[in-house]
PDB file of N, CA, C and O in Angstrom, chain B, residues numbered from 101:
ATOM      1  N   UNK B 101       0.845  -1.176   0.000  1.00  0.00           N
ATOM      2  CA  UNK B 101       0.000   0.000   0.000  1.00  0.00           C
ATOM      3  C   UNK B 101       0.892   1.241   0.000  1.00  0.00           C
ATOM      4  O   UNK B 101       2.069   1.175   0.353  1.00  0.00           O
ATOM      5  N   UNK B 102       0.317   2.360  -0.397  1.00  0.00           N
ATOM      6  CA  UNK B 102       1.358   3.468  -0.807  1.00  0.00           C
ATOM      7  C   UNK B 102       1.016   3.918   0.328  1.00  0.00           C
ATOM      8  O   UNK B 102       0.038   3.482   0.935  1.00  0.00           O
ATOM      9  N   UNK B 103       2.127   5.280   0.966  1.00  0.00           N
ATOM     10  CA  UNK B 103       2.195   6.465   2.205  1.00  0.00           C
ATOM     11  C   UNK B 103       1.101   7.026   1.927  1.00  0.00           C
ATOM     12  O   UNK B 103       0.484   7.209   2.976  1.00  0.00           O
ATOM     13  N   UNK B 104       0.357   7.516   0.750  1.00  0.00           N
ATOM     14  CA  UNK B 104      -0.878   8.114   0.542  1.00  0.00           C
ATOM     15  C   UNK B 104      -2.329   7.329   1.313  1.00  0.00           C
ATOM     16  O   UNK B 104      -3.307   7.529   2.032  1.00  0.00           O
ATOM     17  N   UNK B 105      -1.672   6.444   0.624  1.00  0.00           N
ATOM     18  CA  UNK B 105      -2.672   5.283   0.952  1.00  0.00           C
ATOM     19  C   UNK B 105      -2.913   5.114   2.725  1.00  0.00           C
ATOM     20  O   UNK B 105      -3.977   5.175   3.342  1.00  0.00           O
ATOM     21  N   UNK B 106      -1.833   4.937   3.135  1.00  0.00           N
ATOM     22  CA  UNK B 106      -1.633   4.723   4.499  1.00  0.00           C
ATOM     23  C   UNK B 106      -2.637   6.029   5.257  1.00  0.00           C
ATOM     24  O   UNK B 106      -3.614   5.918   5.998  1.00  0.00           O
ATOM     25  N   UNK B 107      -1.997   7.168   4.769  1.00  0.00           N
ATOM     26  CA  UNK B 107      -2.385   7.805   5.295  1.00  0.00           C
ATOM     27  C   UNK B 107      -3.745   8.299   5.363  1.00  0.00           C
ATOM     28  O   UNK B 107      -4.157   8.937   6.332  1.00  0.00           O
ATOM     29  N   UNK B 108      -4.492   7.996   4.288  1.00  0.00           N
ATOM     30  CA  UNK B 108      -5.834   8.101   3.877  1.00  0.00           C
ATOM     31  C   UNK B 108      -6.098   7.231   4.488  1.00  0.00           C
ATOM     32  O   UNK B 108      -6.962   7.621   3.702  1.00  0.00           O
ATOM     33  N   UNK B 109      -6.317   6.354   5.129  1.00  0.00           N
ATOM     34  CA  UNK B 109      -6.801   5.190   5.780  1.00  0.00           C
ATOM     35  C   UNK B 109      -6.678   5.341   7.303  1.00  0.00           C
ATOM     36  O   UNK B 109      -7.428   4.712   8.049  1.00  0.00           O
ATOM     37  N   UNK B 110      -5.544   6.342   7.859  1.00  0.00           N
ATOM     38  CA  UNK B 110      -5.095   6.868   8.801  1.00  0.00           C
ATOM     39  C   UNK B 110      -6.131   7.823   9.380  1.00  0.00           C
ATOM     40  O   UNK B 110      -6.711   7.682  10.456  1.00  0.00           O
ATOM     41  N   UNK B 111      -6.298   8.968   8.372  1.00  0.00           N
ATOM     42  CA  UNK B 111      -7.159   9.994   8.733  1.00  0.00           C
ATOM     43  C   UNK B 111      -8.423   9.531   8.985  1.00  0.00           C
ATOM     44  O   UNK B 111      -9.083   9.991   9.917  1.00  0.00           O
ATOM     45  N   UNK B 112      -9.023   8.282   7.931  1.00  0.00           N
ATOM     46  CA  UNK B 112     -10.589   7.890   7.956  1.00  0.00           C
ATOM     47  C   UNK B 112     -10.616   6.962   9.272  1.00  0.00           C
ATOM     48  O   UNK B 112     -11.568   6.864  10.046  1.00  0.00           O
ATOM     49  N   UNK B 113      -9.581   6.408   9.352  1.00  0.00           N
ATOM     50  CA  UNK B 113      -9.875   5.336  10.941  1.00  0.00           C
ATOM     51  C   UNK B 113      -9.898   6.200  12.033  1.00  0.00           C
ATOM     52  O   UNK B 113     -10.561   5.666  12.922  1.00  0.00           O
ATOM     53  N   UNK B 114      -9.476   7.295  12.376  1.00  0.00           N
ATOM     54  CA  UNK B 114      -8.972   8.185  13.357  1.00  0.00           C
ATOM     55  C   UNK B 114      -9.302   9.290  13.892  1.00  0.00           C
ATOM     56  O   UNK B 114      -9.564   9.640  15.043  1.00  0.00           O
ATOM     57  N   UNK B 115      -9.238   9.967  12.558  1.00  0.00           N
ATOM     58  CA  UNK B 115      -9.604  11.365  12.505  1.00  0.00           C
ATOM     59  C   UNK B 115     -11.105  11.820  12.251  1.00  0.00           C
ATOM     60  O   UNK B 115     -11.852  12.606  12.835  1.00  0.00           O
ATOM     61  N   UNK B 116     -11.243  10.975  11.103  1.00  0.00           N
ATOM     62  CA  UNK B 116     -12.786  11.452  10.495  1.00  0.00           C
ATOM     63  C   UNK B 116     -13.877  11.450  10.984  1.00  0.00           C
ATOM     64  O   UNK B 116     -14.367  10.321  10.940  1.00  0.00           O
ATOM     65  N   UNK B 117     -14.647  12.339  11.536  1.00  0.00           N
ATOM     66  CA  UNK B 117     -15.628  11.873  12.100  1.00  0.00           C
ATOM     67  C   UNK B 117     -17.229  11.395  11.354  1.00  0.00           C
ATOM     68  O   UNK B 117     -18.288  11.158  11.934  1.00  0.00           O
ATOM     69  N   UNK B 118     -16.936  11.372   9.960  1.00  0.00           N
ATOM     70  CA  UNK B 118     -18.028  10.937   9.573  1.00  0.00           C
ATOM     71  C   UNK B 118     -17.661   9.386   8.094  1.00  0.00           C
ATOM     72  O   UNK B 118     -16.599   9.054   7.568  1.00  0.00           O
ATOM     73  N   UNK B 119     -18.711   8.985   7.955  1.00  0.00           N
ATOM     74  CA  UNK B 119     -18.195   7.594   6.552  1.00  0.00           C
ATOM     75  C   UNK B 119     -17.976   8.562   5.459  1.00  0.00           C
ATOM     76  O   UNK B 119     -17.091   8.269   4.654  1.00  0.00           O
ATOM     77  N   UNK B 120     -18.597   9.617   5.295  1.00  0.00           N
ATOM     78  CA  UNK B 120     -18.704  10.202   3.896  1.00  0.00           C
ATOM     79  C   UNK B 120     -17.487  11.194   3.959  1.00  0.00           C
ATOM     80  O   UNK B 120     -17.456  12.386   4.264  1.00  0.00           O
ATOM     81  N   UNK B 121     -16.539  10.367   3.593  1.00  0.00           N
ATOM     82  CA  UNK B 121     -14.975  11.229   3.356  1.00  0.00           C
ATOM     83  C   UNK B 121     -14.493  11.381   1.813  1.00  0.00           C
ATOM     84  O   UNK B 121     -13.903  10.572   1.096  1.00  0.00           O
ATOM     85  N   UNK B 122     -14.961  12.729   1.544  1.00  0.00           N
ATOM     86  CA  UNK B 122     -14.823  12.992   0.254  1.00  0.00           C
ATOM     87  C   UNK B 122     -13.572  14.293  -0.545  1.00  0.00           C
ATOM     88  O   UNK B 122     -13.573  14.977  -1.568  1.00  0.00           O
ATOM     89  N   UNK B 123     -12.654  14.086   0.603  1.00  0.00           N
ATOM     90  CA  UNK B 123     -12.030  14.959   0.691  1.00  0.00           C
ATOM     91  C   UNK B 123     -10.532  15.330  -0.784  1.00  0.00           C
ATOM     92  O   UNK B 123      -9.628  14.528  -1.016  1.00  0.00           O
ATOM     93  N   UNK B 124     -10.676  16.452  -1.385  1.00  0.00           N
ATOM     94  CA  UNK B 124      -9.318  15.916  -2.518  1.00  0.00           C
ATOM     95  C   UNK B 124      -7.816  16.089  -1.364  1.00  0.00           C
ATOM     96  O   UNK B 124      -7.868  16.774  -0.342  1.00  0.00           O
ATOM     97  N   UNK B 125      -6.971  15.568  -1.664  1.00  0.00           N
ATOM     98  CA  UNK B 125      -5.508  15.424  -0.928  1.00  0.00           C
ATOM     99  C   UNK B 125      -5.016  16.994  -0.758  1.00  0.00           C
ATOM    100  O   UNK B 125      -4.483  17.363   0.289  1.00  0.00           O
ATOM    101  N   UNK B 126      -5.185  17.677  -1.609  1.00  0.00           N
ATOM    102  CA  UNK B 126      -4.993  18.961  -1.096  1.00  0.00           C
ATOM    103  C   UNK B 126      -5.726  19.881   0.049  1.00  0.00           C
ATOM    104  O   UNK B 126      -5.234  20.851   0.625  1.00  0.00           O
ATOM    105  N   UNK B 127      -7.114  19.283   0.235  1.00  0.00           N
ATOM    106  CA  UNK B 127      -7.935  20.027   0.637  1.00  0.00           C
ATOM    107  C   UNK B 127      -7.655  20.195   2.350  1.00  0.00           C
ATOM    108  O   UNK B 127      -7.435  19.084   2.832  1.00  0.00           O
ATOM    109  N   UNK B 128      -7.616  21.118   3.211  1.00  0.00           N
ATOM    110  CA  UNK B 128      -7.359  21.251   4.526  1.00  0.00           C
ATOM    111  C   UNK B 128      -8.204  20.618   5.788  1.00  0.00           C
ATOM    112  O   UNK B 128      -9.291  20.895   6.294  1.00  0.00           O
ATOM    113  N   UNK B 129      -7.523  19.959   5.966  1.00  0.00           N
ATOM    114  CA  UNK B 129      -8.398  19.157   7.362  1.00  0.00           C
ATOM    115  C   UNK B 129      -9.130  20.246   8.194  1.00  0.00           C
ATOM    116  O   UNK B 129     -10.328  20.198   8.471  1.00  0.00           O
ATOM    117  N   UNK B 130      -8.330  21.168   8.536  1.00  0.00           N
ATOM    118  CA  UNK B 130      -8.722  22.105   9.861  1.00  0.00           C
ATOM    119  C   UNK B 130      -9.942  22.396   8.893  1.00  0.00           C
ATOM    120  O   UNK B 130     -10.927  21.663   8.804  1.00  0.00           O
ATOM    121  N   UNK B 131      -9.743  23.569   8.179  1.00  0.00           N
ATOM    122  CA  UNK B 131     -10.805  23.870   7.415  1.00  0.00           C
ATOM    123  C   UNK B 131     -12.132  23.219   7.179  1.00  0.00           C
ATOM    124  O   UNK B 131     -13.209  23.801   7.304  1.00  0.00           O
ATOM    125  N   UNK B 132     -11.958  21.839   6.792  1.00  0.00           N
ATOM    126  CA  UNK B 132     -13.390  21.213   6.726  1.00  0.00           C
ATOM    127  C   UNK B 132     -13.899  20.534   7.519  1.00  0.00           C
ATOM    128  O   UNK B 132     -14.847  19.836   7.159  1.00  0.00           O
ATOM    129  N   UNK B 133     -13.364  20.494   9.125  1.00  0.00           N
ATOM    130  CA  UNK B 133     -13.737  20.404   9.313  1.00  0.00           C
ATOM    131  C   UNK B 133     -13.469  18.573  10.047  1.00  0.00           C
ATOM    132  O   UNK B 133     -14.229  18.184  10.934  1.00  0.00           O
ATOM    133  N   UNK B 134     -12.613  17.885   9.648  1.00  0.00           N
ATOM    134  CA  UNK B 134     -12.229  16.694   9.681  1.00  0.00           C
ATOM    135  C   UNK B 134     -11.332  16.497  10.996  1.00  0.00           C
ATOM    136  O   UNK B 134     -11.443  15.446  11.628  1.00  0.00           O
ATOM    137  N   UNK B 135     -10.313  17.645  11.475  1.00  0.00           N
ATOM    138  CA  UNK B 135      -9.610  18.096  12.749  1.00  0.00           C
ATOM    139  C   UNK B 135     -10.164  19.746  13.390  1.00  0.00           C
ATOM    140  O   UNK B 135     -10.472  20.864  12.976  1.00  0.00           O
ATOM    141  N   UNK B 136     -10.031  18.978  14.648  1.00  0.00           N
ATOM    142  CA  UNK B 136      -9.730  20.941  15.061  1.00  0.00           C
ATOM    143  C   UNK B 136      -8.144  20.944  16.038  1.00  0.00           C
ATOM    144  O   UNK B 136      -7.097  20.320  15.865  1.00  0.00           O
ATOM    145  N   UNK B 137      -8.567  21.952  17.096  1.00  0.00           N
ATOM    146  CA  UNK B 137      -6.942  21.944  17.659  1.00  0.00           C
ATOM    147  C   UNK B 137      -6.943  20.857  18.377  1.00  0.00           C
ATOM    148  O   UNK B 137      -5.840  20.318  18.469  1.00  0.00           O
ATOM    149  N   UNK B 138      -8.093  20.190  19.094  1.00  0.00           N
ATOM    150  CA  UNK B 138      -7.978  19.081  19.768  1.00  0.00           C
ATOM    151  C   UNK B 138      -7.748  17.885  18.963  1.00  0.00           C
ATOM    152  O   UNK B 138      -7.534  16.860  19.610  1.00  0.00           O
ATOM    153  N   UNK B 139      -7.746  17.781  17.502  1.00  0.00           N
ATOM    154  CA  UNK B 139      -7.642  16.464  16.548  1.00  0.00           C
ATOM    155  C   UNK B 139      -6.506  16.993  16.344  1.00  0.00           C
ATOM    156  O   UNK B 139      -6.161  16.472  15.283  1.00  0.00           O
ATOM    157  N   UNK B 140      -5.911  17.502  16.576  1.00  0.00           N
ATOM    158  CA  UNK B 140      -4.483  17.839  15.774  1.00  0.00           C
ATOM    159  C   UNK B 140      -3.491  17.102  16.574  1.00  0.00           C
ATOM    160  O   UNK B 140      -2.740  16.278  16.053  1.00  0.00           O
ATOM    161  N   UNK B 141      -3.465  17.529  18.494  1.00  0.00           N
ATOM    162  CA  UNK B 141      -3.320  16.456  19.210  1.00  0.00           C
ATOM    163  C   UNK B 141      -3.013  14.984  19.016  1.00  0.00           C
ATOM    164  O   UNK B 141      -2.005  14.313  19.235  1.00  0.00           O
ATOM    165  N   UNK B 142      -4.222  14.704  18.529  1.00  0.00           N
ATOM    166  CA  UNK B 142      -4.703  13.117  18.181  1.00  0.00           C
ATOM    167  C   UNK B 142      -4.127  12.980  17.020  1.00  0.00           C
ATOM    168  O   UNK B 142      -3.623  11.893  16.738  1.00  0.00           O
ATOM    169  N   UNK B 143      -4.088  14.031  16.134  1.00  0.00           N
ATOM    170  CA  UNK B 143      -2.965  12.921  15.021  1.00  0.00           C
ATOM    171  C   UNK B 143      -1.624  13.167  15.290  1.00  0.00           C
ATOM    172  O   UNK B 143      -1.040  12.166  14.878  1.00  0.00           O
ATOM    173  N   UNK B 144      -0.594  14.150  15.874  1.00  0.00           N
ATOM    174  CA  UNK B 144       0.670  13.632  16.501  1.00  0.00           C
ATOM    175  C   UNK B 144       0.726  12.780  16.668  1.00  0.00           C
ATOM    176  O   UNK B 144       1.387  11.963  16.027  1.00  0.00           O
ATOM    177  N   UNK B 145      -0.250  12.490  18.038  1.00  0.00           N
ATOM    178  CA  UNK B 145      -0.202  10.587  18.450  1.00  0.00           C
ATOM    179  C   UNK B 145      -0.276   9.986  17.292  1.00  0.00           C
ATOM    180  O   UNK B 145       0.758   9.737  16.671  1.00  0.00           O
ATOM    181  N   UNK B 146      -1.461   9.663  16.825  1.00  0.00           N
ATOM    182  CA  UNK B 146      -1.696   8.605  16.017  1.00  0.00           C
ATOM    183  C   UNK B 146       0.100   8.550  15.372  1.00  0.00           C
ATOM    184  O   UNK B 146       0.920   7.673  15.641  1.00  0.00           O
ATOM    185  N   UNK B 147       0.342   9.900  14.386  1.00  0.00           N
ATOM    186  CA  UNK B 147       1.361   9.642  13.770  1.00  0.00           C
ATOM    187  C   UNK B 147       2.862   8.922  14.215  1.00  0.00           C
ATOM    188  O   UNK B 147       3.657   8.298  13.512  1.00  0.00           O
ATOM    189  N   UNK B 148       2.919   9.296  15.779  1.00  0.00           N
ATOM    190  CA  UNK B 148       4.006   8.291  16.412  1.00  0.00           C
ATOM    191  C   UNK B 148       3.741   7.069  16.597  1.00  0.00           C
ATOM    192  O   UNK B 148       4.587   6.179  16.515  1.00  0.00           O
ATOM    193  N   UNK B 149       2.128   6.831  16.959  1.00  0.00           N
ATOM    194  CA  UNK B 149       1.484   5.189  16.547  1.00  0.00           C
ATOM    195  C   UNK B 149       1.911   4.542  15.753  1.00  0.00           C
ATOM    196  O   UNK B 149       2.601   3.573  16.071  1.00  0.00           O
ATOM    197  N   UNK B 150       1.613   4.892  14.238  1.00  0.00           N
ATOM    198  CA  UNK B 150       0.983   4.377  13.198  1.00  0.00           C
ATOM    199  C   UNK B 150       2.614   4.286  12.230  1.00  0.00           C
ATOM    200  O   UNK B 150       3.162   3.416  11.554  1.00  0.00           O
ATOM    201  N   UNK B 151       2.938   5.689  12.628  1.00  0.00           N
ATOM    202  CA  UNK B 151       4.439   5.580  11.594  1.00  0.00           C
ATOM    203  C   UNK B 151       5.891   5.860  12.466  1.00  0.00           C
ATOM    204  O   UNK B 151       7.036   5.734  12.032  1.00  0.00           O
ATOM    205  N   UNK B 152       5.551   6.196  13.559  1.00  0.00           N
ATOM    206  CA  UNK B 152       6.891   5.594  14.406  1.00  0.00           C
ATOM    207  C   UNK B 152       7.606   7.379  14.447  1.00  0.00           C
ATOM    208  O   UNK B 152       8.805   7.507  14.695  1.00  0.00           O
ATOM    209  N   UNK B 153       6.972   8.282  14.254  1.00  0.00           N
ATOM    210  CA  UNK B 153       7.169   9.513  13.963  1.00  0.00           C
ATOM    211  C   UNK B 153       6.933  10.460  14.792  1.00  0.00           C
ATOM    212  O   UNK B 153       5.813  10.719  15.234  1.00  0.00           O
ATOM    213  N   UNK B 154       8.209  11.190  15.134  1.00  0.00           N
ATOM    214  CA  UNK B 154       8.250  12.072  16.530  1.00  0.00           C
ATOM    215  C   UNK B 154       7.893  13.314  15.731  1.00  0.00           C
ATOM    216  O   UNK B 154       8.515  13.605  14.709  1.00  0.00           O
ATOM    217  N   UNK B 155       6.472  14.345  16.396  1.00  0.00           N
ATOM    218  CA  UNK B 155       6.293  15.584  15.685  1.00  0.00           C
ATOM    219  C   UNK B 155       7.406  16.652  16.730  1.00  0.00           C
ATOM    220  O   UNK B 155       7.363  16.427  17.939  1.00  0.00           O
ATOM    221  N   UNK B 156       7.916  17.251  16.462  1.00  0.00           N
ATOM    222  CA  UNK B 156       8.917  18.423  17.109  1.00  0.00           C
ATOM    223  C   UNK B 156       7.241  19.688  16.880  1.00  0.00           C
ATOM    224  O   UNK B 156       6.223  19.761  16.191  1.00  0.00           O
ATOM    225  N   UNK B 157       8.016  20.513  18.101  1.00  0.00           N
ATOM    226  CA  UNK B 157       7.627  21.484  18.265  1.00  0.00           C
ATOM    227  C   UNK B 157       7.222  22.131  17.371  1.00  0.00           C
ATOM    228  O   UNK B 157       6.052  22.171  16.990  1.00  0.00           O
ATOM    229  N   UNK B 158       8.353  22.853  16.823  1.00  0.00           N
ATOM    230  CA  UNK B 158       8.465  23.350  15.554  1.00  0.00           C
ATOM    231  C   UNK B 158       8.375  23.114  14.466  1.00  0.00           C
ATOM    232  O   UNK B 158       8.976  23.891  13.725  1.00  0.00           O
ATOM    233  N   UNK B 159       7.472  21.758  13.693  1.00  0.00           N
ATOM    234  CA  UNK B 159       7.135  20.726  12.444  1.00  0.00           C
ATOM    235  C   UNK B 159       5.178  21.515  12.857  1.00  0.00           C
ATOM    236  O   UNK B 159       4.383  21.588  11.920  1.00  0.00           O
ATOM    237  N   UNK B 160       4.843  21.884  13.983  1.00  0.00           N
ATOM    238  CA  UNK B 160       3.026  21.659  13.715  1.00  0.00           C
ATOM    239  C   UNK B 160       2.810  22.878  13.519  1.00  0.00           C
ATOM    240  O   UNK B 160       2.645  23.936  14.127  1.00  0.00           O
ATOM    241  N   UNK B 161       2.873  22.268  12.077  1.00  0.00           N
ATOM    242  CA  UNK B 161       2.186  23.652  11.312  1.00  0.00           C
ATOM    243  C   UNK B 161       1.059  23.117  10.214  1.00  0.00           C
ATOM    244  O   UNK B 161       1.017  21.921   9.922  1.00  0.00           O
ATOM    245  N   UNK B 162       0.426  23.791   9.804  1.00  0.00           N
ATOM    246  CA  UNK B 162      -0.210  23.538   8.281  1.00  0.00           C
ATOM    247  C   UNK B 162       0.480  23.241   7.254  1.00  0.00           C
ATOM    248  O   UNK B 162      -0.271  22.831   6.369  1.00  0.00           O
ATOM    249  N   UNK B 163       1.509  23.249   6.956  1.00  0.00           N
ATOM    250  CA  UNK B 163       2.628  23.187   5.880  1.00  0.00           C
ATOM    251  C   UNK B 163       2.626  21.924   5.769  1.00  0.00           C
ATOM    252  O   UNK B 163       2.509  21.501   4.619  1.00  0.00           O
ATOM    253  N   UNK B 164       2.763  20.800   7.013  1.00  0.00           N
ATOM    254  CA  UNK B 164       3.700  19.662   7.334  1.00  0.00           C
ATOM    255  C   UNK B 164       1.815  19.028   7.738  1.00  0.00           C
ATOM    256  O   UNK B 164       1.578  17.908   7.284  1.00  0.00           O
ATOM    257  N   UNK B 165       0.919  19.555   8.333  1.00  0.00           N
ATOM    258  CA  UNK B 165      -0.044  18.031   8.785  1.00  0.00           C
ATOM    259  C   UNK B 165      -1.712  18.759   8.659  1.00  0.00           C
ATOM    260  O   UNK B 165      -2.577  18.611   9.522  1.00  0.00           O
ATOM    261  N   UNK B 166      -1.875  19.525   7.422  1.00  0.00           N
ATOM    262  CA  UNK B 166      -3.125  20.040   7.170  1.00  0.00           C
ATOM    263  C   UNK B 166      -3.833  19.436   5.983  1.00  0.00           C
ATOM    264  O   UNK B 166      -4.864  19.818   5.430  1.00  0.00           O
ATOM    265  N   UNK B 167      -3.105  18.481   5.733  1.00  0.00           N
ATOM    266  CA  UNK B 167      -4.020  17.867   4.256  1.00  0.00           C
ATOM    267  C   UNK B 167      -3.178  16.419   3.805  1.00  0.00           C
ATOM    268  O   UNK B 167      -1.984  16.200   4.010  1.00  0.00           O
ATOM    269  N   UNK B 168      -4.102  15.566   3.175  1.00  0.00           N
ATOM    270  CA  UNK B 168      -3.353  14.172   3.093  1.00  0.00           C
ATOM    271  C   UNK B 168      -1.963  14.546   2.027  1.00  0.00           C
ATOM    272  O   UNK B 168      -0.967  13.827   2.114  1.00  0.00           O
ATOM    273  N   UNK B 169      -1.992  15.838   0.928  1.00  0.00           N
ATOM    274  CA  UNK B 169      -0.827  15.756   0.453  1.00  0.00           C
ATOM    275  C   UNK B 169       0.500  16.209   1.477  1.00  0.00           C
ATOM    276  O   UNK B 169       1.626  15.723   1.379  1.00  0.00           O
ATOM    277  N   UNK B 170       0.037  17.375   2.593  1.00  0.00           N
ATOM    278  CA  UNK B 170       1.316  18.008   3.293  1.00  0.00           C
ATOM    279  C   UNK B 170       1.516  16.896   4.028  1.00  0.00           C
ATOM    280  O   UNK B 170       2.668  16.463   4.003  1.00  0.00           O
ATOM    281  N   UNK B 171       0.257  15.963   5.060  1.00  0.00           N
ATOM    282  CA  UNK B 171       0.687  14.934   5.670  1.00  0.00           C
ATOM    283  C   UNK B 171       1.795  13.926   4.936  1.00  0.00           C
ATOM    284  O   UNK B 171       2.836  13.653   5.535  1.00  0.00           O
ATOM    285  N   UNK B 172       1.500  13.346   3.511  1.00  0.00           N
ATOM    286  CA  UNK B 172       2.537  12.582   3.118  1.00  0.00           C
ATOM    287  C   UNK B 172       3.499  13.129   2.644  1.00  0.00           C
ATOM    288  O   UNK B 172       4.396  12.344   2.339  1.00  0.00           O
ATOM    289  N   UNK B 173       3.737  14.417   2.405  1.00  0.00           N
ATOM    290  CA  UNK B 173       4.766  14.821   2.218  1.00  0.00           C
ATOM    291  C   UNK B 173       5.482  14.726   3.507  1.00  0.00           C
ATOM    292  O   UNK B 173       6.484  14.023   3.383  1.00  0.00           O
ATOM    293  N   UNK B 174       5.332  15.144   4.584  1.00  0.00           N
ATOM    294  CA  UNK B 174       6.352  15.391   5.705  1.00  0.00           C
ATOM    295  C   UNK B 174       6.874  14.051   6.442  1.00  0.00           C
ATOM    296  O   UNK B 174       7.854  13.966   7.182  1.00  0.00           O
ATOM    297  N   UNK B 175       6.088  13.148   6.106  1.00  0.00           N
ATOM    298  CA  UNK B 175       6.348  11.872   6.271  1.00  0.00           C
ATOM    299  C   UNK B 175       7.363  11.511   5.743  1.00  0.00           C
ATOM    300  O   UNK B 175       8.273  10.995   6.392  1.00  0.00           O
ATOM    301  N   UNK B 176       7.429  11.750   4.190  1.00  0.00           N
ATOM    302  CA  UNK B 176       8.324  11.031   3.566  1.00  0.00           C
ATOM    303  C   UNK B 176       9.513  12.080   3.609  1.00  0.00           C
ATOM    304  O   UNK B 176      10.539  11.752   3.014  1.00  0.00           O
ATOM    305  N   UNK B 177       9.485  13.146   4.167  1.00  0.00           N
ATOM    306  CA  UNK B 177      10.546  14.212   5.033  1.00  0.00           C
ATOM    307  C   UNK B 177      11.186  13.374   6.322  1.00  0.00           C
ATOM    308  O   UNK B 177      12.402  13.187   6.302  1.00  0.00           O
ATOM    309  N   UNK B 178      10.553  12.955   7.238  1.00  0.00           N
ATOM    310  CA  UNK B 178      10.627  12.078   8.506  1.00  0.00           C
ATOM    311  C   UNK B 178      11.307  10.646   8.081  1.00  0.00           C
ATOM    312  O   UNK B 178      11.481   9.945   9.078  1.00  0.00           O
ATOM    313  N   UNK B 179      11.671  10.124   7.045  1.00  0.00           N
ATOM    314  CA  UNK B 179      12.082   8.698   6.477  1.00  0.00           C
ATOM    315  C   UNK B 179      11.320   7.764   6.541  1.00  0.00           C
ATOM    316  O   UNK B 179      11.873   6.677   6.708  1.00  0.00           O
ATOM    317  N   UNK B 180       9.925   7.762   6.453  1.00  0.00           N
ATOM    318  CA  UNK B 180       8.959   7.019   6.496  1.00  0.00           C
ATOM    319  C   UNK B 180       8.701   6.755   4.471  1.00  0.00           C
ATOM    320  O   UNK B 180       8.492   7.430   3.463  1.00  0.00           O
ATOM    321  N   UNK B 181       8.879   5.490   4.838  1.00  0.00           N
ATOM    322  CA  UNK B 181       9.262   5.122   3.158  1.00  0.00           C
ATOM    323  C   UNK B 181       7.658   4.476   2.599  1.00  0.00           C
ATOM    324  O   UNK B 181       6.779   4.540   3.458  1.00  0.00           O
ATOM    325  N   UNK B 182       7.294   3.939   1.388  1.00  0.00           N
ATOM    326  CA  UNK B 182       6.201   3.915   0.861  1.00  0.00           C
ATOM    327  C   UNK B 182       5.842   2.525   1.127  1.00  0.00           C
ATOM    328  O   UNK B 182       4.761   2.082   0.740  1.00  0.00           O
TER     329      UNK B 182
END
């Protein structure tokens, strides 16, 4: 399964609070609604769960964990391979 993949499967087991996840990879979690500041929390964790991945202080931003493309991008920043 691809890091995309992973991670889309990540957000819908975890994060999402509803079945109807229709989201494009660019589109912003906070924004629609899928995280707020308290899910943001919850996916650090998850992400040290799931991919073994320490978030630093200074990585939580929107840049690095606001959408399934910045999420797999920063991943595969972190050495988390496909």
């Amino acid at each position: 399964m691809s890091l995309r993949n992973r991670v889309v499967n990540m957000v819908q087991d975890t994060l999402c609070r509803t079945k109807d996840f229709q989201l494009q990879d660019s589109d912003s979690l906070l924004e629609n609604g899928v995280i707020d500041s308290l899910g943001m929390l919850e996916l650090v964790k998850v992400l040290d769960t799931r991919f073994h991945v320490t978030v630093e202080d200074d990585e939580l931003s929107p840049e690095n964990l606001d959408s399934i493309e910045s999420l797999t991008a920063y991943l595969r920043r972190k050495g988390v391979e496909e």
